[in-house]
C-alpha angles and dihedrals in degrees: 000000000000106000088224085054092052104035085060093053090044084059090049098056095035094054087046096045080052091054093046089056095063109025129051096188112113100219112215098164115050111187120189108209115221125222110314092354098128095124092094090064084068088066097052128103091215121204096179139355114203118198106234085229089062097059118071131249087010110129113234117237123242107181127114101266098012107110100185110239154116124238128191123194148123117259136196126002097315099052101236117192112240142174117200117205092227085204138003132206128238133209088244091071089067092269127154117237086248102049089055093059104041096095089061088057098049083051094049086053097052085062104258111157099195134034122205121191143195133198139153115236134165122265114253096168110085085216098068136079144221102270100029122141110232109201096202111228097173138356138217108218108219098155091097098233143067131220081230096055114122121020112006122223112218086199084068101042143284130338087236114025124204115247104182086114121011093161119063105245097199081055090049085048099036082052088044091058105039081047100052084040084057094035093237104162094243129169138187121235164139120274124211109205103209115187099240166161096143121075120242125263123238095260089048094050091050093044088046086047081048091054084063095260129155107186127014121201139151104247143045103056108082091049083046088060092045091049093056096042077059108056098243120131110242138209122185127189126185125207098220094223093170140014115234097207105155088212097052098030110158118180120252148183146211093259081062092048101051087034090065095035085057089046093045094046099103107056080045091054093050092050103044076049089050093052097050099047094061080042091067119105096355105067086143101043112028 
């Protein structure tokens, strides 16, 4: 077998044999927190919390908001196990694809069966408003790189994953229910991954708008890949923390971002509640 191949696989099972050392919890539900989306950690019944720079082979964040650990808990009535990603990593820290992924894979093989994930992302779509909730049906990748791309491990998944549907769409309806029952302004809609970390200019926010995206951010995606190489089902939300109208373009910063996301937080946290709560106990029939 290729050596990159196995010496991937060989991390993998040295940073989880480091985690099982230490926790006892069996993780089902693995969540990945945005920028500034910590709320949902005040809702966990948490057992450990592992720094990312205690493991070994897991990259450290860098990012504003993003803390860089691991917690392991049980969340809502029926006490679900979960482990939240504190903290992810992005390709614009100088990170490889599959760096920024690594941490997917070490929760798939901690057994977990669904990803959710968070981000904030500016609003492309006319129709939408600072504060809306985007629950991400497709993507469009324009970062220009994969987290699959070079020798492929047929341990993690195919050499040529299908893509017709990365996010499950029974986990987007069963979010848009529990969201107009708790009248959470939440939309449905397309998200453009950019590489970052510069912001778009007008031209390349009304070209994105013109690809049929309704959102653009600098996350999510390549973990997205990775979970459906692997074989998880997957549900992603956006906070919309800015609108990227070319007409009404006003500049902004990341102290605006993280400002709406805190603001947002806790229509994000219901509904992530929400989500987990009809999770519980069907993971392979909901």
């Amino acid at each position: 077998m290729d050596t990159v191949v196995e010496s991937v696989m060989e991390q993998i099972q040295e940073t989880v044999s480091a985690i099982r050392g230490r926790v006892q919890l069996a993780p089902r539900i693995g969540i990945i927190l945005g920028t500034g989306l910590t709320q949902l950690l005040d809702h966990v019944e948490q057992t450990d919390a592992l720094n990312y720079a205690d493991l070994p082979h897991m990259p450290h964040s860098t990012a504003p908001g993003h803390r860089g650990r691991l917690v392991f808990g049980r969340m809502g009535q029926g006490k679900n196990p979960v482990v939240i990603m504190d903290g992810r990593f992005h390709l614009y820290e100088g990170y490889r694809p599959v760096d920024v992924v690594y941490p997917v894979r070490v929760m798939k093989a901690l057994g977990i069966e669904t990803l959710l994930i968070s981000n904030v992302a500016g609003g492309l779509n006319p129709a939408f408003s600072i504060g809306d909730l985007m629950l991400i049906t497709d993507h469009i990748n324009l970062q220009g790189t994969s987290p699959l791309v070079g020798p492929n491990d047929e341990r993690l998944g195919p050499r040529f994953p299908d893509m017709i549907q990365p996010y499950d769409l029974k986990l987007v309806e069963a979010a848009q229910r529990f969201a107009k029952q708790e009248r959470i302004p939440a939309h449905r809609g397309v998200y453009v991954a950019m590489l970052g970390p510069q912001l778009e200019t007008k031209s390349e926010y009304r070209w994105l708008r013109q690809t049929g995206a309704d959102a653009v951010g600098m996350s999510t995606v390549p973990e997205v890949i990775a979970a459906v190489h692997l074989g998880l089902r997957v549900f992603a939300v956006s906070i919309v923390s800015d609108l990227c109208i070319p007409e009404t373009l006003k500049p902004v910063n990341i102290e605006h971002i993280i400002a709406v996301a805190n603001r947002t937080q806790p229509l994000l946290t219901k509904l992530m509640i929400g989500l987990i709560e009809q999770l519980g106990g069907t993971q392979n029939t909901f």
